[in-house]
PDB file with SEQRES, HELIX, SHEET and CRYST1 records, atoms N, CA, C and O in Angstrom:
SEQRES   1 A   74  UNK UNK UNK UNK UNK UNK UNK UNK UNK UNK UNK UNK UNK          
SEQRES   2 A   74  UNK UNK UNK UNK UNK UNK UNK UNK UNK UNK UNK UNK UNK          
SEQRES   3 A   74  UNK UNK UNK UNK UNK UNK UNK UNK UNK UNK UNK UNK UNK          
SEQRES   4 A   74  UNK UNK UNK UNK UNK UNK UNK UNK UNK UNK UNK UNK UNK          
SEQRES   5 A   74  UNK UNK UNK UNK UNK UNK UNK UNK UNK UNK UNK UNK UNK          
SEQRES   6 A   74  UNK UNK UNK UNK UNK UNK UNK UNK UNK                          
HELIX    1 AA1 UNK A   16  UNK A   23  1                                   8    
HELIX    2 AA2 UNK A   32  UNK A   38  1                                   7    
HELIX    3 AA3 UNK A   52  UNK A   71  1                                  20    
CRYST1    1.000    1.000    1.000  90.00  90.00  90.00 P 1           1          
ATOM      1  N   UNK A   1       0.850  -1.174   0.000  1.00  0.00           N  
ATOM      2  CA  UNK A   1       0.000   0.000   0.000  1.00  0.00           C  
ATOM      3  C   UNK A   1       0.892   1.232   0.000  1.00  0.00           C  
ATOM      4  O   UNK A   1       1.915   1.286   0.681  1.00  0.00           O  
ATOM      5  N   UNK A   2       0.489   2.180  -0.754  1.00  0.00           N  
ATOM      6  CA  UNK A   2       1.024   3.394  -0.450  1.00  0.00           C  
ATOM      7  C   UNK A   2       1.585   4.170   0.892  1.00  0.00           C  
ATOM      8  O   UNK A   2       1.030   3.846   1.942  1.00  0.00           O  
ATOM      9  N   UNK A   3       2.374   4.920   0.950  1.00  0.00           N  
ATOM     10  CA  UNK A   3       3.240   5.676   1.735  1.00  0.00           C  
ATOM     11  C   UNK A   3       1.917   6.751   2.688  1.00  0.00           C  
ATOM     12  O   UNK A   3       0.845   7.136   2.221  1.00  0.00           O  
ATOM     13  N   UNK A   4       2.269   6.921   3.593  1.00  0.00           N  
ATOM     14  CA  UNK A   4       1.482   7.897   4.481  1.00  0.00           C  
ATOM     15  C   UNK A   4       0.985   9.050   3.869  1.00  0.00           C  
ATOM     16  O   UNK A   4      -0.145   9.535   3.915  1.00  0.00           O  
ATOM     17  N   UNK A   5       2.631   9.649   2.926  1.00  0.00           N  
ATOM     18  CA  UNK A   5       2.225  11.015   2.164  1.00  0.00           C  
ATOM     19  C   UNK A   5       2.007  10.871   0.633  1.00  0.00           C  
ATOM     20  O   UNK A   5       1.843  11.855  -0.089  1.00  0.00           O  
ATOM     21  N   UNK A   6       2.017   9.371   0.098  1.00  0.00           N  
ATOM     22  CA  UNK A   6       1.849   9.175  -0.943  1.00  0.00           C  
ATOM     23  C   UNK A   6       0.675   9.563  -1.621  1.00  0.00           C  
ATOM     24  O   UNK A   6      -0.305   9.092  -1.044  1.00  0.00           O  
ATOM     25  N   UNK A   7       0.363  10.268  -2.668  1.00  0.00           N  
ATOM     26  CA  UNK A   7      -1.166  10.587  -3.649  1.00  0.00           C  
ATOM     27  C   UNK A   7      -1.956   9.406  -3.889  1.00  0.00           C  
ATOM     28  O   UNK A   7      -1.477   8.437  -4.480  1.00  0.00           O  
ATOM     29  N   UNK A   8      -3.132   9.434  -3.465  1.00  0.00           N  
ATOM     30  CA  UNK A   8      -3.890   8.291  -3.654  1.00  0.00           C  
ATOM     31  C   UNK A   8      -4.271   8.365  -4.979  1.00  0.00           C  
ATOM     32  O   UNK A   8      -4.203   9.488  -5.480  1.00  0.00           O  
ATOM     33  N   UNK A   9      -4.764   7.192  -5.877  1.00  0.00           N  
ATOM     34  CA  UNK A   9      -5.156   6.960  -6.878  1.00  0.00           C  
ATOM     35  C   UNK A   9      -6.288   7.600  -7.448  1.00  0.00           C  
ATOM     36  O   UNK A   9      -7.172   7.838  -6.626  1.00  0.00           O  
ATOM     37  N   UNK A  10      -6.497   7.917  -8.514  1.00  0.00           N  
ATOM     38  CA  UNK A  10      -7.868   8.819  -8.844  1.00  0.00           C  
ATOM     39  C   UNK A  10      -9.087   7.778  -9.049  1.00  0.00           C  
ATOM     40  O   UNK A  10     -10.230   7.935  -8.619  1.00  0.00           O  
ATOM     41  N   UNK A  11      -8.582   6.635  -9.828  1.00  0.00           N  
ATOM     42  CA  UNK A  11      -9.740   5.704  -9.829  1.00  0.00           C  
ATOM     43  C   UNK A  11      -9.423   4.449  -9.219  1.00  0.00           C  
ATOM     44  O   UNK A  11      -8.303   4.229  -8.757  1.00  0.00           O  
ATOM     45  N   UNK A  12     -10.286   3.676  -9.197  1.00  0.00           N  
ATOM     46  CA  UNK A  12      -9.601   2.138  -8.111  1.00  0.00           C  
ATOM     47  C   UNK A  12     -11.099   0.991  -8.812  1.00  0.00           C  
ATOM     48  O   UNK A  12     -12.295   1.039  -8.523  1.00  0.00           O  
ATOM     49  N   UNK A  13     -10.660   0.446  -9.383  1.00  0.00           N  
ATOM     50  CA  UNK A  13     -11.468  -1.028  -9.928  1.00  0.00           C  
ATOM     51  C   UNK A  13     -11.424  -1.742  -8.876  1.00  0.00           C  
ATOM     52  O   UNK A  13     -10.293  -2.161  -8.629  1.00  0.00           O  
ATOM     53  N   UNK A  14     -12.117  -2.001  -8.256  1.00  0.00           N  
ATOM     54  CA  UNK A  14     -12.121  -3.021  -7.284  1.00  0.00           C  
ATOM     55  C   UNK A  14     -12.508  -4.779  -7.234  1.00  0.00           C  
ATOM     56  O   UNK A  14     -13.677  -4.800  -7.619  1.00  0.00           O  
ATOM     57  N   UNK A  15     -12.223  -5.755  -7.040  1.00  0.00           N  
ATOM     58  CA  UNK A  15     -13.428  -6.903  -7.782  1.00  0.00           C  
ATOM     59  C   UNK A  15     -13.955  -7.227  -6.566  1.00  0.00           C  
ATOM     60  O   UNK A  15     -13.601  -6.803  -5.466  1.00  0.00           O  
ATOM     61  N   UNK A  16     -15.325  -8.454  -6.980  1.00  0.00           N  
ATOM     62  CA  UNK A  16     -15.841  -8.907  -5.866  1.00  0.00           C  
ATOM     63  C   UNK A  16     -15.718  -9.186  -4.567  1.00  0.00           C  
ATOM     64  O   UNK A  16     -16.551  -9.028  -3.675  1.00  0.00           O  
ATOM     65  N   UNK A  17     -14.693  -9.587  -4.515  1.00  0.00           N  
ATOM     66  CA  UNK A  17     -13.850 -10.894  -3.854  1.00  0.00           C  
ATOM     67  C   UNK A  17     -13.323  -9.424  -2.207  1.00  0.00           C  
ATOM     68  O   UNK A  17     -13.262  -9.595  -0.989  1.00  0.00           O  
ATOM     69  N   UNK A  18     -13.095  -8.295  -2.992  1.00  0.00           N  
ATOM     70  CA  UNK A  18     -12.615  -6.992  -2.492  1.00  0.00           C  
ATOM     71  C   UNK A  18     -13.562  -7.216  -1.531  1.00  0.00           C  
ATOM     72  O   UNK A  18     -13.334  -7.889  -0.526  1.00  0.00           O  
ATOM     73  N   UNK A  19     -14.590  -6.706  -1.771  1.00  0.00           N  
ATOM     74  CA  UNK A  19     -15.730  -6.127  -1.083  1.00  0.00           C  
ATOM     75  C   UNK A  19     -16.081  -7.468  -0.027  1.00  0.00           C  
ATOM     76  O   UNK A  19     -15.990  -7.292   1.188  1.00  0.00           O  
ATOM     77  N   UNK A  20     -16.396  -8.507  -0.460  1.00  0.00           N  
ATOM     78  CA  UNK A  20     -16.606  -9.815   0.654  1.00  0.00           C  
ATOM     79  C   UNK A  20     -15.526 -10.184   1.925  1.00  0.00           C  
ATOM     80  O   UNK A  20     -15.749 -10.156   3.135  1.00  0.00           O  
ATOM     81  N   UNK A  21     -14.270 -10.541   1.196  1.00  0.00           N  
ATOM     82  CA  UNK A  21     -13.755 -10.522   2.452  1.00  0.00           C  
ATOM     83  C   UNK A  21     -12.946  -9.065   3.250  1.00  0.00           C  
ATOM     84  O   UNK A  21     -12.082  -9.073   4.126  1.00  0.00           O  
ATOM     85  N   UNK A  22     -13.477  -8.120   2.696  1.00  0.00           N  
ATOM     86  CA  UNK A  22     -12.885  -6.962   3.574  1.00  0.00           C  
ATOM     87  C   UNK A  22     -14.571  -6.652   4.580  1.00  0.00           C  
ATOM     88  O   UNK A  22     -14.632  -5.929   5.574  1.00  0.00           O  
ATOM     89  N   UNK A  23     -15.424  -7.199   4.140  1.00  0.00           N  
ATOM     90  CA  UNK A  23     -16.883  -7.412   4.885  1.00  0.00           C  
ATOM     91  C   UNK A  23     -16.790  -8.168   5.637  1.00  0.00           C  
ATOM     92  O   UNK A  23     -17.661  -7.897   6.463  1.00  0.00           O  
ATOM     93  N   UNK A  24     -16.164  -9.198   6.008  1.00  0.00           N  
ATOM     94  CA  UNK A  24     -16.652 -10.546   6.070  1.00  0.00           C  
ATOM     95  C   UNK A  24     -14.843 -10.710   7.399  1.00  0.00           C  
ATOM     96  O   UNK A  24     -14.973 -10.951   8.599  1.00  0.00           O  
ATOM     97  N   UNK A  25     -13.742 -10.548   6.869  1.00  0.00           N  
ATOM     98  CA  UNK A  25     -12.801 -10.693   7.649  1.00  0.00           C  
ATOM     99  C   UNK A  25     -12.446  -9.490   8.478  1.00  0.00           C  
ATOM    100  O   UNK A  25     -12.435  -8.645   7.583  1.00  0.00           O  
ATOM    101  N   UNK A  26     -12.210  -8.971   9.353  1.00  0.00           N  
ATOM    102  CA  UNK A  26     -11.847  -7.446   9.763  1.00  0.00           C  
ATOM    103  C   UNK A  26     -10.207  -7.041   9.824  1.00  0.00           C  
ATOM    104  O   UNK A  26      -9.733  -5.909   9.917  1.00  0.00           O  
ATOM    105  N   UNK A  27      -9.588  -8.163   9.752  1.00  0.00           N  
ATOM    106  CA  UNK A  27      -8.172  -8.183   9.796  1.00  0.00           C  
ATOM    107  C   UNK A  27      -7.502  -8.452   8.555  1.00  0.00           C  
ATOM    108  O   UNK A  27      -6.274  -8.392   8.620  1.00  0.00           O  
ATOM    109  N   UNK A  28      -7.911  -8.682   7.646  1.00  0.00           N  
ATOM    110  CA  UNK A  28      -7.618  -8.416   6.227  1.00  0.00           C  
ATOM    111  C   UNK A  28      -6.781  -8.047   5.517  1.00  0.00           C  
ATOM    112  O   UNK A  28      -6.355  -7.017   6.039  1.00  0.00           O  
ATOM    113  N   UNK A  29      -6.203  -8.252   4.544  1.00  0.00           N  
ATOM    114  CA  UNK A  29      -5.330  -6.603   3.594  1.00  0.00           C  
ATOM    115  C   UNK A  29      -6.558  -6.675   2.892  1.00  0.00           C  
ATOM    116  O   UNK A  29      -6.437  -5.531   2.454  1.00  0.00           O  
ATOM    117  N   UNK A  30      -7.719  -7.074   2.375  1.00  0.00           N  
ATOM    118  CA  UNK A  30      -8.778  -5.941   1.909  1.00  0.00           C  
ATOM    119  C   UNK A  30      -9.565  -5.490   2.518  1.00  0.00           C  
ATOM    120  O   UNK A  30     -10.688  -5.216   2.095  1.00  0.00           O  
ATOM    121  N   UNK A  31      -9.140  -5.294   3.720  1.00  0.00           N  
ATOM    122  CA  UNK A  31     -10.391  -4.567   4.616  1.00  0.00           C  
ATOM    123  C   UNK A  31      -9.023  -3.277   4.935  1.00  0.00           C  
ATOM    124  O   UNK A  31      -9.305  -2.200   5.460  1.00  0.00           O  
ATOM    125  N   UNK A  32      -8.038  -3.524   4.646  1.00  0.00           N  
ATOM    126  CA  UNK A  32      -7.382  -2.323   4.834  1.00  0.00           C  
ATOM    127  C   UNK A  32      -7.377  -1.217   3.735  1.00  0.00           C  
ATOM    128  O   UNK A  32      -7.401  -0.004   3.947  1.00  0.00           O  
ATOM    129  N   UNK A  33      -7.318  -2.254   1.723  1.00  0.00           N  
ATOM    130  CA  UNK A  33      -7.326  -1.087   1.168  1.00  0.00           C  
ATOM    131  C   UNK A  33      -8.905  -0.417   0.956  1.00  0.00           C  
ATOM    132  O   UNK A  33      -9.008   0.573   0.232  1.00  0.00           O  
ATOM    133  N   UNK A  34     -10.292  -1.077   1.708  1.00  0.00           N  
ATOM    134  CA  UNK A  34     -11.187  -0.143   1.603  1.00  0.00           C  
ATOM    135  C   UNK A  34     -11.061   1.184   2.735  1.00  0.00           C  
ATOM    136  O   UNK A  34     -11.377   2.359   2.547  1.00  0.00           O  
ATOM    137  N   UNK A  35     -10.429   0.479   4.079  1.00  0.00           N  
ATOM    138  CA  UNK A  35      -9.948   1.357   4.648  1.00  0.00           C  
ATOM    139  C   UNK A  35      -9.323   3.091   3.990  1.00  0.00           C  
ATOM    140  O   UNK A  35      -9.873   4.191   4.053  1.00  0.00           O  
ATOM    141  N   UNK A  36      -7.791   2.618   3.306  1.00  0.00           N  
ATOM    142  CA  UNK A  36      -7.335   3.232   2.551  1.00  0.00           C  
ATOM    143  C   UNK A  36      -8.204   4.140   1.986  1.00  0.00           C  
ATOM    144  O   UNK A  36      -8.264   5.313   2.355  1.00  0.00           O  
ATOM    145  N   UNK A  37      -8.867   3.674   1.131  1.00  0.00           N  
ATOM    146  CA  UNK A  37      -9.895   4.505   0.649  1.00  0.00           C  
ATOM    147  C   UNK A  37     -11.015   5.302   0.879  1.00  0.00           C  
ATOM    148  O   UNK A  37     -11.385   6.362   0.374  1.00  0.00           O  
ATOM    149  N   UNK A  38     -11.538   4.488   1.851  1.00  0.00           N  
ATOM    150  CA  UNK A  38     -12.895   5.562   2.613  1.00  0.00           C  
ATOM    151  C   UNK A  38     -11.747   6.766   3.387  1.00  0.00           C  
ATOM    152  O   UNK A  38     -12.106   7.932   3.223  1.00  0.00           O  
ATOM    153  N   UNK A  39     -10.170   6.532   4.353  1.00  0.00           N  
ATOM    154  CA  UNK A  39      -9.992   7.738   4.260  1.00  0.00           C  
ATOM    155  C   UNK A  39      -9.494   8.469   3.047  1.00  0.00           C  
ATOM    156  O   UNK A  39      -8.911   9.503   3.375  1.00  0.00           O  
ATOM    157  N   UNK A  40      -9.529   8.292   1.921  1.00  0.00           N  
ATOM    158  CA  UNK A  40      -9.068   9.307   0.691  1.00  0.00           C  
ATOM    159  C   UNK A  40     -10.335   9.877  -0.133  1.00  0.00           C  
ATOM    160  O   UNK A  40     -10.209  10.653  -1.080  1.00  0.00           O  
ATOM    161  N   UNK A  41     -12.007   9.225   0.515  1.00  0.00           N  
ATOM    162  CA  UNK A  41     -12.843   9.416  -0.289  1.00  0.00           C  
ATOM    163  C   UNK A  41     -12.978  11.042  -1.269  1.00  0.00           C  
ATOM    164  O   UNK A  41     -13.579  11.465  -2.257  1.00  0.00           O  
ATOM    165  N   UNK A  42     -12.369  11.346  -0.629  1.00  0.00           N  
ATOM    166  CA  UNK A  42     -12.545  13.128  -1.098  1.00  0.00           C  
ATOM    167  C   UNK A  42     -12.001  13.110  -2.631  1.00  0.00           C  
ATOM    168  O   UNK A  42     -12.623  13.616  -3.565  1.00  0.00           O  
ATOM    169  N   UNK A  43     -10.569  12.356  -2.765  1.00  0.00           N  
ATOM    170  CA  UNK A  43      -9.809  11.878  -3.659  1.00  0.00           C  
ATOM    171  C   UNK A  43     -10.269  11.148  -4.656  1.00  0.00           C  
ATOM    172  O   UNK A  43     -10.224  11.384  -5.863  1.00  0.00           O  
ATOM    173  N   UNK A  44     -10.775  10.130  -4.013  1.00  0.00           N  
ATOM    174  CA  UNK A  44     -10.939   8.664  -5.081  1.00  0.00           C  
ATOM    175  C   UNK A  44     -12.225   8.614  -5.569  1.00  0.00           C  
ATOM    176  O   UNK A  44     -13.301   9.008  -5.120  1.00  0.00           O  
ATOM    177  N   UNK A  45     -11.892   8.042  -6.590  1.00  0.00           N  
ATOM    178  CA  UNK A  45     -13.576   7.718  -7.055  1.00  0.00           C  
ATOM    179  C   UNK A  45     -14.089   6.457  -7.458  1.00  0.00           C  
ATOM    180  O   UNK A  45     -13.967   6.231  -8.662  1.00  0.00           O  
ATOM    181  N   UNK A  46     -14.718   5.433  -6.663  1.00  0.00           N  
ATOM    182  CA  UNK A  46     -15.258   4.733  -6.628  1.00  0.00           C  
ATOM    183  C   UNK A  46     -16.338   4.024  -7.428  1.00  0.00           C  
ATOM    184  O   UNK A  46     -17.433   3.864  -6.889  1.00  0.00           O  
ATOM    185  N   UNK A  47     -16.154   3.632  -8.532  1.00  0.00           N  
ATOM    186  CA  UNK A  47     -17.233   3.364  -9.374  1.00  0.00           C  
ATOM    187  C   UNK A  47     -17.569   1.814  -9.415  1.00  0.00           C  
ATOM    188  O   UNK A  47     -16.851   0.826  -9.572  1.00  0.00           O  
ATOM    189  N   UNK A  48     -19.498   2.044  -9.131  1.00  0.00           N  
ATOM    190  CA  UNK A  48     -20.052   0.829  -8.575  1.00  0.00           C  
ATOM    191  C   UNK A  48     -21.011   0.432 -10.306  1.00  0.00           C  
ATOM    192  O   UNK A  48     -22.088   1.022 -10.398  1.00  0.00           O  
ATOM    193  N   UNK A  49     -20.645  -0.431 -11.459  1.00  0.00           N  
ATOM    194  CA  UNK A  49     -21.498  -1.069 -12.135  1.00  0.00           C  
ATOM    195  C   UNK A  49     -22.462  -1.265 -11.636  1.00  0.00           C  
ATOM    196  O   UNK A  49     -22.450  -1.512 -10.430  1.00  0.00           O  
ATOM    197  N   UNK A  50     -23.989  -1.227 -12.538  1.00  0.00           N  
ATOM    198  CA  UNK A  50     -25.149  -2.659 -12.436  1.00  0.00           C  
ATOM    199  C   UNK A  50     -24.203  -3.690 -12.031  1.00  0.00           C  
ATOM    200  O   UNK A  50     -23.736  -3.972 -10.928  1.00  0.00           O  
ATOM    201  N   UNK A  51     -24.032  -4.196 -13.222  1.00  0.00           N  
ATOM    202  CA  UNK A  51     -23.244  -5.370 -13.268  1.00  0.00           C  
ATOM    203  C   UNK A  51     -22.626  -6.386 -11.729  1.00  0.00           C  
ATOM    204  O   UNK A  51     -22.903  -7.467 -11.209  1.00  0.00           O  
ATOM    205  N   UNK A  52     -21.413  -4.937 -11.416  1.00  0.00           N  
ATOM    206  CA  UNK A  52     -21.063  -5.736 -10.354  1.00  0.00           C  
ATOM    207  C   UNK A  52     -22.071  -5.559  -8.811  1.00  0.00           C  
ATOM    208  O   UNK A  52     -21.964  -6.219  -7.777  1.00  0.00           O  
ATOM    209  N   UNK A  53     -22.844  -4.656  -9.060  1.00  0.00           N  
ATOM    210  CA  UNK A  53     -23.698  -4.213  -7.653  1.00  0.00           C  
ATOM    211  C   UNK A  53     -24.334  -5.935  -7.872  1.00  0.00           C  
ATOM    212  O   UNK A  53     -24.035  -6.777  -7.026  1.00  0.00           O  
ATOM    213  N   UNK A  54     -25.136  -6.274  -8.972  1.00  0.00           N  
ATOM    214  CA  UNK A  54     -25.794  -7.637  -9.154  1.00  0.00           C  
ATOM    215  C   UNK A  54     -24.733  -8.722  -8.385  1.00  0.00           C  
ATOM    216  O   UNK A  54     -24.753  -9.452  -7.394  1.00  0.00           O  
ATOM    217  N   UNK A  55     -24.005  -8.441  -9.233  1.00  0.00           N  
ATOM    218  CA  UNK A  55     -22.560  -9.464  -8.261  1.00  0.00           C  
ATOM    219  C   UNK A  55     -22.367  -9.414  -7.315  1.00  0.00           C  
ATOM    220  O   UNK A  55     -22.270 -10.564  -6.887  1.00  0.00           O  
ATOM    221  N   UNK A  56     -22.168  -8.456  -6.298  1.00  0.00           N  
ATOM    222  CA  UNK A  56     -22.522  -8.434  -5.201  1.00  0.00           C  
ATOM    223  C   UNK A  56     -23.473  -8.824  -4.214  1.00  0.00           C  
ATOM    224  O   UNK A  56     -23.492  -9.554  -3.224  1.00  0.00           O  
ATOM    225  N   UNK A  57     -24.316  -8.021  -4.882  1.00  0.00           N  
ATOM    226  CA  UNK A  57     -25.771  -8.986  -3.957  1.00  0.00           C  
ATOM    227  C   UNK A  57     -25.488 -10.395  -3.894  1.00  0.00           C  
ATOM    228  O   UNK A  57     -25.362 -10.935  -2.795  1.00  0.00           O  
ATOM    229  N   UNK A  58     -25.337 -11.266  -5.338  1.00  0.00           N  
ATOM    230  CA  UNK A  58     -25.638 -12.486  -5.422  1.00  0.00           C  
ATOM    231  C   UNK A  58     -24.548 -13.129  -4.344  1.00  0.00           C  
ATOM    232  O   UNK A  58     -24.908 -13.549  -3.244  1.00  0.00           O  
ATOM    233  N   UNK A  59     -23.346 -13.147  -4.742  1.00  0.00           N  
ATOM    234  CA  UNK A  59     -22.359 -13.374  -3.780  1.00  0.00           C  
ATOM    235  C   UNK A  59     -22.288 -13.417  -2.260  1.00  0.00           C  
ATOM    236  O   UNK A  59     -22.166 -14.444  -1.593  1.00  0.00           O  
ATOM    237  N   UNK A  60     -22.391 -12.042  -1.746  1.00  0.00           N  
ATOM    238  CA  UNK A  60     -23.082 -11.605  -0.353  1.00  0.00           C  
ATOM    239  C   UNK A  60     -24.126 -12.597   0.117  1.00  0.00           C  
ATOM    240  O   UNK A  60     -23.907 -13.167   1.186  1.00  0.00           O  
ATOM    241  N   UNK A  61     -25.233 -12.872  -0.551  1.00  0.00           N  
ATOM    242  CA  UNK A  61     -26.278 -13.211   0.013  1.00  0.00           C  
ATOM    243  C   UNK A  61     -26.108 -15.045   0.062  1.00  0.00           C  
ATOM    244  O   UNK A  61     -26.830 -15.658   0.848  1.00  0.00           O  
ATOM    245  N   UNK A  62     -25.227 -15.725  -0.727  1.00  0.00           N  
ATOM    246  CA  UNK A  62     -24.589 -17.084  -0.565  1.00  0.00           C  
ATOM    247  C   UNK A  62     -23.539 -17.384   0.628  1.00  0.00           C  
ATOM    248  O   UNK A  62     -23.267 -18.491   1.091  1.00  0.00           O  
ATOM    249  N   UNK A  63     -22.944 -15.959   1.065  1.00  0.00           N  
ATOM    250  CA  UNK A  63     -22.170 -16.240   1.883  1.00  0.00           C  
ATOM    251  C   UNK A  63     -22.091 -15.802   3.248  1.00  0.00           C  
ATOM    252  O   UNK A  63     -21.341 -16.137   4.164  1.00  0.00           O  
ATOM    253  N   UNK A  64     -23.413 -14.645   3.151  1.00  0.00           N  
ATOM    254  CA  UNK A  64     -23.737 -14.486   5.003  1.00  0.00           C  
ATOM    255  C   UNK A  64     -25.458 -13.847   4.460  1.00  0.00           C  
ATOM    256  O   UNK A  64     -25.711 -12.782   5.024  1.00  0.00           O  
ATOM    257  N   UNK A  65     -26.190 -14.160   3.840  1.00  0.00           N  
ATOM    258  CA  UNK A  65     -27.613 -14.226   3.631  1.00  0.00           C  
ATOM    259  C   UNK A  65     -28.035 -12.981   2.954  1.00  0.00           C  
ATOM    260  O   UNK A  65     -27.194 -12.112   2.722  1.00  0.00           O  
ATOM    261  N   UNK A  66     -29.211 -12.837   2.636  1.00  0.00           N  
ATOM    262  CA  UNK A  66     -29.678 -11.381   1.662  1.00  0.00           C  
ATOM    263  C   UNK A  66     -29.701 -10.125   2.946  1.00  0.00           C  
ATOM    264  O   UNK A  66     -29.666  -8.948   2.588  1.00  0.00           O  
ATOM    265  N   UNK A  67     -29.757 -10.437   4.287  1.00  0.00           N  
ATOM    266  CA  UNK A  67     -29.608  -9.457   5.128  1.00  0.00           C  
ATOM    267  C   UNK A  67     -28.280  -8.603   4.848  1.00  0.00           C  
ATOM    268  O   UNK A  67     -28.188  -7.500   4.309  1.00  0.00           O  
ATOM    269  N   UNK A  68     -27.427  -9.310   5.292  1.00  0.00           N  
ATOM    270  CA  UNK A  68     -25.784  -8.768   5.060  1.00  0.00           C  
ATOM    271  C   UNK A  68     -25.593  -8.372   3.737  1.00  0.00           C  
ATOM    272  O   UNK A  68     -25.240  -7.200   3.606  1.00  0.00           O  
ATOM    273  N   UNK A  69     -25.760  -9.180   2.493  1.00  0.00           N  
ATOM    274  CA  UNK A  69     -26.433  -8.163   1.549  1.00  0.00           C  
ATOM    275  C   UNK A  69     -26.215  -7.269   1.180  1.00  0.00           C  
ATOM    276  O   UNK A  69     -25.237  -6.817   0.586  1.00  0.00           O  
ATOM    277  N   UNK A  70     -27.621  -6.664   1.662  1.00  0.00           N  
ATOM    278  CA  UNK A  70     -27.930  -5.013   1.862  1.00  0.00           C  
ATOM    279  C   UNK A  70     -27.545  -4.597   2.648  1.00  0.00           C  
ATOM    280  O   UNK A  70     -27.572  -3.388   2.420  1.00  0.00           O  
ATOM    281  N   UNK A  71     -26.870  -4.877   4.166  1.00  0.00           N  
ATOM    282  CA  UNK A  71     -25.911  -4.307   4.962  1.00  0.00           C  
ATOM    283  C   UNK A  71     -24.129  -3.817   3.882  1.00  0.00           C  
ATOM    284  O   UNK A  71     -23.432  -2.855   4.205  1.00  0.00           O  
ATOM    285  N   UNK A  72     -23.834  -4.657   2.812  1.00  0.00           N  
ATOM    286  CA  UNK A  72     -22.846  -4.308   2.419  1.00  0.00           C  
ATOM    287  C   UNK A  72     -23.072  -3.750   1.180  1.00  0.00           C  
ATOM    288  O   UNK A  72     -22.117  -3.192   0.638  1.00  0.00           O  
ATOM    289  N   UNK A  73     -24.106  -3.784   0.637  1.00  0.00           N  
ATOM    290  CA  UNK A  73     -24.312  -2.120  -0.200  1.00  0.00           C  
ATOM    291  C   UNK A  73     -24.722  -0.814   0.483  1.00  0.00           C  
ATOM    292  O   UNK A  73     -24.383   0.221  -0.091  1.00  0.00           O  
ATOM    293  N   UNK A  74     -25.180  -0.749   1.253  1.00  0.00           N  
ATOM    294  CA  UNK A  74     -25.318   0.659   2.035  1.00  0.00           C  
ATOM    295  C   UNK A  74     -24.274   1.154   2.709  1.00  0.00           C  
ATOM    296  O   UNK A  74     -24.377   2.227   3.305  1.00  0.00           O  
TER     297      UNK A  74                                                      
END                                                                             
C-alpha cells in the first residue's frame, strides 16, 4: 500500500472478492485497502457497475444471507 504522504489513486477497480472478504474478515489486507480509501474518499472515485452491484448482492447473500447483503451495499 502506499506511503502515508503518498497521492492516492484517482480511480480504483475493485473486484468482488474486495468487497466480501474486507466485509466478512476485519483483519484483512482488503479490509485495509477499503480502509485506505474511505480515508481518501474526497480523492478517489469509486465506481459501482449494475453489473457488479448484481454481483454483489448475489455473492453476499450465498455467503452471510440477503440481510448482510444489503448491509454491504449501504
Amino acid at each position: 500500500m502506499a506511503g502515508e504522504n503518498a497521492t492516492p489513486p484517482r480511480r480504483v477497480l475493485l473486484d468482488t472478492n474486495i468487497f466480501i472478504i474486507a466485509f466478512s474478515e476485519p483483519t484483512s489486507t482488503e479490509r485495509d485497502v477499503l480502509g485506505y480509501l474511505t480515508d481518501h474518499r474526497a480523492e478517489v472515485a469509486l465506481l459501482l457497475s449494475d453489473e457488479m452491484q448484481d454481483q454483489l448482492l448475489r455473492v453476499a447473500k450465498r455467503v452471510k444471507g440477503k440481510d448482510w447483503a444489503g448491509l454491504l451495499l449501504s
